[in-house]
ZAMARGU-4260 file (C-alpha; in steps of 0.2 Angstrom, whole numbers, plus 5000, padded with zeros to 4 digits):
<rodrens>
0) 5000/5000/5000 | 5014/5011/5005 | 5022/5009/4988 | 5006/5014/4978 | 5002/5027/4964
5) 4992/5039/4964 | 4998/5042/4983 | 4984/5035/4996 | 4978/5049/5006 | 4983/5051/5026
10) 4964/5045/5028 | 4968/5027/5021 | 4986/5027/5031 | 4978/5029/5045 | 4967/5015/5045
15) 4983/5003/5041 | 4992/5010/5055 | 4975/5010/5066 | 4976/4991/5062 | 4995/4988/5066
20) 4990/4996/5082 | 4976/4985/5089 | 4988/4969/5082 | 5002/4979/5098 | 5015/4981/5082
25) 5020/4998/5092 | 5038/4997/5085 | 5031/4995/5063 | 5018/5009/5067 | 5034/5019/5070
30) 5043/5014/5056 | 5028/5015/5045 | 5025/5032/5051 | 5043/5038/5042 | 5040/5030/5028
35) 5023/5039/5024 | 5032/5055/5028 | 5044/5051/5015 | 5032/5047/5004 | 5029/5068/5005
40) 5011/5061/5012 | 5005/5076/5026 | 4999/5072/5043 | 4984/5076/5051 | 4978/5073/5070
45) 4974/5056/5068 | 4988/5047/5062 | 4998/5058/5075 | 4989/5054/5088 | 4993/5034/5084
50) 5010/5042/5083 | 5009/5047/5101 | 5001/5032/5109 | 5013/5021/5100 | 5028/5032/5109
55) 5018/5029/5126 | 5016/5010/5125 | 5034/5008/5121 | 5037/5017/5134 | 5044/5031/5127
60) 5035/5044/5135 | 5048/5058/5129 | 5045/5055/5112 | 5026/5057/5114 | 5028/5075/5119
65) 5039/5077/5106 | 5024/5072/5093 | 5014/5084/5103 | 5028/5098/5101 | 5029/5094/5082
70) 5011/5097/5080 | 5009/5113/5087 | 5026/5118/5075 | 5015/5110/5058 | 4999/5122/5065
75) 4989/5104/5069 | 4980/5107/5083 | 4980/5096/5096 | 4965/5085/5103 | 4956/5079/5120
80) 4964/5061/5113 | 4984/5068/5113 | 4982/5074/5130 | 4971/5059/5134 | 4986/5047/5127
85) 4999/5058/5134 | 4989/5056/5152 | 4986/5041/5152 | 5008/5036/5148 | 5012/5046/5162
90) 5001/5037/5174 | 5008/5021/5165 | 5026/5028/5172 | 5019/5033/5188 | 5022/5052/5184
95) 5005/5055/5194 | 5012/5074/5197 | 5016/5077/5177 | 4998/5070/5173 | 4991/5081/5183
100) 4999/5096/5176 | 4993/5092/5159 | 4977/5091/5164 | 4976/5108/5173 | 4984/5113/5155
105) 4973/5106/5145 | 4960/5117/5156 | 4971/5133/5153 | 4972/5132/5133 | 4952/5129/5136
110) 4951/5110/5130 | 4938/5102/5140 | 4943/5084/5150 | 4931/5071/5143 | 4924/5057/5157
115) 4939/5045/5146 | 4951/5060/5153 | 4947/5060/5171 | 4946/5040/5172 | 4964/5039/5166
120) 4969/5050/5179 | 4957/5040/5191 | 4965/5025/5186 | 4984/5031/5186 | 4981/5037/5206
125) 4973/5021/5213 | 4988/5013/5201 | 5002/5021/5213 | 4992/5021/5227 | 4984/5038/5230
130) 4969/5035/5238 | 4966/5052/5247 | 4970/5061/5228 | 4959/5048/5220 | 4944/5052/5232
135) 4950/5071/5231 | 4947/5070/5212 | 4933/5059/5211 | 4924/5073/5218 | 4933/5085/5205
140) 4924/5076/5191 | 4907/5079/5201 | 4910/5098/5204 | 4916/5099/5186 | 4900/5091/5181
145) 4906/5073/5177 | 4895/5062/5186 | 4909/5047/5188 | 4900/5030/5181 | 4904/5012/5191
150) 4921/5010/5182 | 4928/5025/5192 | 4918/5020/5207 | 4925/5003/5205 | 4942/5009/5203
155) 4941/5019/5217 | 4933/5006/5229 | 4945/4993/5222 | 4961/5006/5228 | 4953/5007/5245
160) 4950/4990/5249 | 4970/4985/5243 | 4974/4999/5256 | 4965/4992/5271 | 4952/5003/5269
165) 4936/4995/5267 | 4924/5005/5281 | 4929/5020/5266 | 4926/5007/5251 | 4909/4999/5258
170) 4904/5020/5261 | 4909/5023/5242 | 4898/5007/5238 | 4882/5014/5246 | 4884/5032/5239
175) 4885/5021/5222 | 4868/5012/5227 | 4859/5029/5234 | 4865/5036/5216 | 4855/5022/5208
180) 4871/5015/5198 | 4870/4998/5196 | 4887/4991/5205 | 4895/4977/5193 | 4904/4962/5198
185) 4921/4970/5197 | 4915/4981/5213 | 4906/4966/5219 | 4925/4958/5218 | 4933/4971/5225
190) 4923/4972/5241 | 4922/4954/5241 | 4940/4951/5242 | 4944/4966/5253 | 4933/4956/5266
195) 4939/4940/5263 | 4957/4951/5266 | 4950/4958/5282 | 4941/4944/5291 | 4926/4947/5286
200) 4920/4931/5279 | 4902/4934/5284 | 4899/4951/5275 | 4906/4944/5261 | 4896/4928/5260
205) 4881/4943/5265 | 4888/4951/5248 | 4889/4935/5238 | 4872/4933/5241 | 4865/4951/5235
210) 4875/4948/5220 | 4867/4931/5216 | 4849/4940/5218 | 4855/4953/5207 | 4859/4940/5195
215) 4879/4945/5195 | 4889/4932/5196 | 4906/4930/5203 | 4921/4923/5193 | 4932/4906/5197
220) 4945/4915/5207 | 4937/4927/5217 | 4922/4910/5222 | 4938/4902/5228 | 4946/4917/5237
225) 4931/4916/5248 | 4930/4898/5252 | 4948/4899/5256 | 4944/4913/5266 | 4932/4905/5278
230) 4941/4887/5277 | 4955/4897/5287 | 4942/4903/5299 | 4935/4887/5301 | 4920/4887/5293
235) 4921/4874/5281 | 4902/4870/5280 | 4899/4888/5275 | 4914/4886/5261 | 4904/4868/5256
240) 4888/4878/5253 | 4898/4889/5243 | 4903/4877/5231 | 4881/4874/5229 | 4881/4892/5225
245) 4892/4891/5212 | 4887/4876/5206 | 4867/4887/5205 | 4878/4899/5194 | 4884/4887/5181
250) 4904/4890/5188 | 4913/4874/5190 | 4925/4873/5205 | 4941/4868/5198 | 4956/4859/5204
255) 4961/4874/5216 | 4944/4877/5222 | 4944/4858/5228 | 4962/4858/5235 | 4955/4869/5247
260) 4942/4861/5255 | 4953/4844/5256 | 4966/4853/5265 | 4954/4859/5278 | 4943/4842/5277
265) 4962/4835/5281 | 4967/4850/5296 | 4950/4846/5303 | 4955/4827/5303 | 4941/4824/5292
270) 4950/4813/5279 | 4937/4804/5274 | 4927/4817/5267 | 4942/4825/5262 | 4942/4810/5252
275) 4925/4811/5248 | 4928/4828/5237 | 4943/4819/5230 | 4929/4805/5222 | 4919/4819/5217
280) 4933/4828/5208 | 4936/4812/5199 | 4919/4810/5194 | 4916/4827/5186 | 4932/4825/5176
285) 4944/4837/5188 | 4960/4828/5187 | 4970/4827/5204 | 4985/4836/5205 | 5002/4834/5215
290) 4993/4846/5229 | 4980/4838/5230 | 4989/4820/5232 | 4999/4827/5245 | 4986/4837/5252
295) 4977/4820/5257 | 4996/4813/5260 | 4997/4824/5274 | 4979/4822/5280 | 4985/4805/5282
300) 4998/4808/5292 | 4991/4819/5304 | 4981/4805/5308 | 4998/4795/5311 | 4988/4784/5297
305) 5005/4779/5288 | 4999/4762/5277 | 4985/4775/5272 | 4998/4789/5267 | 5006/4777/5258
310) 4993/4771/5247 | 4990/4788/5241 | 5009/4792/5239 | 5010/4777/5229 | 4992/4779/5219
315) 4999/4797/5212 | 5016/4788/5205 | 5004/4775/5197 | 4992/4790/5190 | 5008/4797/5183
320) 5008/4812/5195 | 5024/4814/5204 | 5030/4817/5220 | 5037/4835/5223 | 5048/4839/5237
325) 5034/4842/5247 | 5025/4826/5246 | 5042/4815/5251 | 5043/4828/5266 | 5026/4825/5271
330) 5030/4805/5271 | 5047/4806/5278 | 5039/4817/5293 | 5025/4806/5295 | 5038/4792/5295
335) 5049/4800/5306 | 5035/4805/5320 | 5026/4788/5318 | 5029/4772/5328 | 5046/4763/5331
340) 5052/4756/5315 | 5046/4769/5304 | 5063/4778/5305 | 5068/4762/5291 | 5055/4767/5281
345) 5060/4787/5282 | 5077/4782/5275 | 5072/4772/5263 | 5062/4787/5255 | 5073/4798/5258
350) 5085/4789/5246 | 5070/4786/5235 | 5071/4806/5234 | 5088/4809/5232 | 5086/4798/5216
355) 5072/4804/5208 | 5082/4821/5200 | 5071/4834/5212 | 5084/4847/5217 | 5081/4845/5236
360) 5082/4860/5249 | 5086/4860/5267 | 5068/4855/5273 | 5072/4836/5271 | 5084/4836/5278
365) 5079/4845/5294 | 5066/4833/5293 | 5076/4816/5292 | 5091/4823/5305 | 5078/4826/5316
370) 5069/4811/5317 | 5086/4802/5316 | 5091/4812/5332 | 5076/4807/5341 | 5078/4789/5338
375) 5095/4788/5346 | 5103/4787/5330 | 5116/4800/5332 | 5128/4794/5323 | 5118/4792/5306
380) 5111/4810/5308 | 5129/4816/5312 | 5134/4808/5295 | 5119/4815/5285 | 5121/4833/5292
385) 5141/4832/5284 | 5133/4827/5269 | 5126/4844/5268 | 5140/4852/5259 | 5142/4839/5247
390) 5127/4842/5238 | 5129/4860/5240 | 5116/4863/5255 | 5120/4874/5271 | 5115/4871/5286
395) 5100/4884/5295 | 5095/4889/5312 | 5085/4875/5314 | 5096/4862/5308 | 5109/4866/5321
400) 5095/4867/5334 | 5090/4850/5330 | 5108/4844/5331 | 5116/4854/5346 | 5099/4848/5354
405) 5103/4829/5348 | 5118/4828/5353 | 5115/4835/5371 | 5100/4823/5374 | 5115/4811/5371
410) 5127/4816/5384 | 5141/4825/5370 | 5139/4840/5376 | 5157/4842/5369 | 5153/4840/5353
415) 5137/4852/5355 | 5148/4866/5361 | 5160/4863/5346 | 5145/4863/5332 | 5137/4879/5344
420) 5153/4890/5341 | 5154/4884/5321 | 5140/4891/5317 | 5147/4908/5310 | 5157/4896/5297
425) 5138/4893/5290 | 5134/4912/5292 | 5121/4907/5303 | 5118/4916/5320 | 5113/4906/5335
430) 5092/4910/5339 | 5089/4910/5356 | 5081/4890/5357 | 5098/4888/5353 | 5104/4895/5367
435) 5092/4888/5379 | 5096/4870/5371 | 5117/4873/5376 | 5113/4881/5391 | 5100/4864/5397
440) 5113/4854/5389
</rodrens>
């Protein structure tokens, strides 16, 4: 198009480069934008404009005023859009304190800020966390006669309730409803999750429930947020009765949703129904993960259930999921703080892990020393704790606690003191259990 006679007009360029723009090709609409100046082609508003916000979503905020400055020299005037664009790249940069002062500019050379204007700015305060400007402005549009719609409500409400404010947000939300505006679910999501962040389980599942007799529905993540939400404050009934509600809605728990509730099913030491959700998964085509196998894994050994841990850890190798670092620690704890004997097993897994390629951390190895110290098996936990450096691991705090306190309980308190003052070696600073252990010992 670009090489074609007669010359197309600035009209058609723009178009192109309009179309290059919504495919994010930021860096060919620059180029192209040369090339149709060489071409002797003129530029009009339009296609500068594209210019401009081209030079913003590069990041190249500079060069956008330098479209603007080579505007005024051509005798193109400037639109609501440039400054619009030029707003809205320096509340992308955080430049709050520049926006502003081309918005009181655009007010001087008499162009009026559109509502598209004001929401940038909106937008660009709650971004970097000015509440108390964004509130401050909100009421600018109002006195300016803007009458801010529910997406700068929203955005507003949605910066209050990430700030700890939500007594402010849930105040902004019933100023919305006496206004008659019909709050969306983005500000149903908002105050939700604030609530959910705050405690506040039952004024959120109160909220859930004006939403679903509004007929607004809620999305996957923010269902999930609340039933985690009050699976942490124990009410797990409440989070099951969730699950109906979204069910009602037509949104299907997935894999996340249900990991929750089998981890607190399993806290709770309710493993069989923890199961229970585990069958249901399975039955509505939700594919059990590594979390949720070791979720149960752990439910199991809570229960000092350790044949029952073990049919689930050895299930999810037979369903092709594997064993992460968490699920070995999970067994080898529940190994290790089980009945006599089950130290063997421990080491058994633990070398099962060592050669099953996971890149292994300190965790397992707390673990293992620790339940190798408690079984009066000094001398092997002694051994694995010098293995340590050979496969590039340093010892923490709580690995020399469990050692200096091992070795106590087995009358070397020699042999404590020496490990004690080698600490440093590790950079590692004693913490006071590990003072207390050398001062009992």
């Amino acid at each position: 198009m670009i090489e074609k006679y007669p010359k197309p007009s600035i009209v058609e360029f723009t178009k192109l480069l309009g179309a290059i723009v919504k495919m994010k090709h930021y860096a060919i609409v620059v180029s192209k934008y040369r090339q149709i100046e060489l071409l002797g082609v003129s530029h009009d508003v339009y296609s500068m404009n594209i210019l401009t916000n081209c030079f913003c979503q590069l990041g190249r905020i500079d060069f956008g005023f330098s479209v603007l400055g080579k505007m005024l020299k051509l005798g193109v005037e400037p639109s609501v859009v440039t400054f619009s664009t030029l707003i809205n790249g320096l509340c992308n940069q955080s430049k709050i304190s520049e926006a502003v002062c081309i918005l009181d500019e655009m007010t001087e050379k008499r162009y009026q800020p559109n509502l598209i204007v004001y929401s940038t700015m909106l937008k660009g305060l709650c971004k970097t966390g000015n509440t108390g400007r964004a509130l401050r402005f909100l009421r600018l549009m109002e006195i300016r006669g803007y009458e801010p719609d529910i997406v700068a409500y929203s955005t507003v409400i949605d910066c209050l309730c990430k700030n700890g404010l939500l007594q402010e947000a849930l105040d902004l939300f019933s100023e919305v409803k006496v206004k008659g505006i019909r709050p969306n679910i983005f500000t149903y999501t908002c105050l939700i999750h604030g609530m959910c962040n705050s405690g506040q389980q039952e004024e959120a599942t109160r909220l859930l429930n004006e939403m679903v007799d509004n007929n607004i529905s809620l999305g996957i993540v923010s269902y999930t947020l609340l039933i985690d939400a009050l699976c942490k404050e124990g009410m797990i009934f409440k989070a099951v009765e969730i699950i109906d509600t979204m069910r009602k809605q037509g949104i299907v728990p997935d894999v996340v949703t249900y990991n929750i509730l089998v981890d607190a099913h399993c806290k709770e030491g309710m493993v069989s129904e923890a199961e229970d959700f585990v069958d249901a998964m399975i039955k509505r085509e939700i594919e059990p993960n590594v979390v949720t196998y070791s979720t149960l894994v752990n439910g199991h050994c809570l229960q000092n259930e350790m044949d029952k841990a073990r049919r689930v850890f050895n299930l999810m190798i037979e369903k092709g999921c594997a064993p992460d670092i968490v699920t070995y620690s999970t067994m080898i704890n529940g190994y290790c703080k089980g009945k006599t004997g089950h130290i063997e097993e421990a080491l058994k897994l633990f070398q099962a892990m060592r050669n099953s390629g996971l890149e292994l951390d300190i965790v397992p190895y707390n673990i293992l020393i620790d339940g190798l110290c408690k079984a009066g098996h000094i001398e092997f936990a002694k051994e694995l704790f010098h293995q340590l450096s050979d496969n590039g691991l340093k010892p923490n705090v709580v690995t020399y606690h469990i050692m200096i306190n091992g070795l106590c309980k087995e009358g070397l308190p020699d042999e404590a003191y020496s490990l004690f003052g080698s600490m440093g070696d590790n950079d590692c600073l004693p913490d006071s259990c590990c003072y207390n252990v050398m001062i009992r010992g």
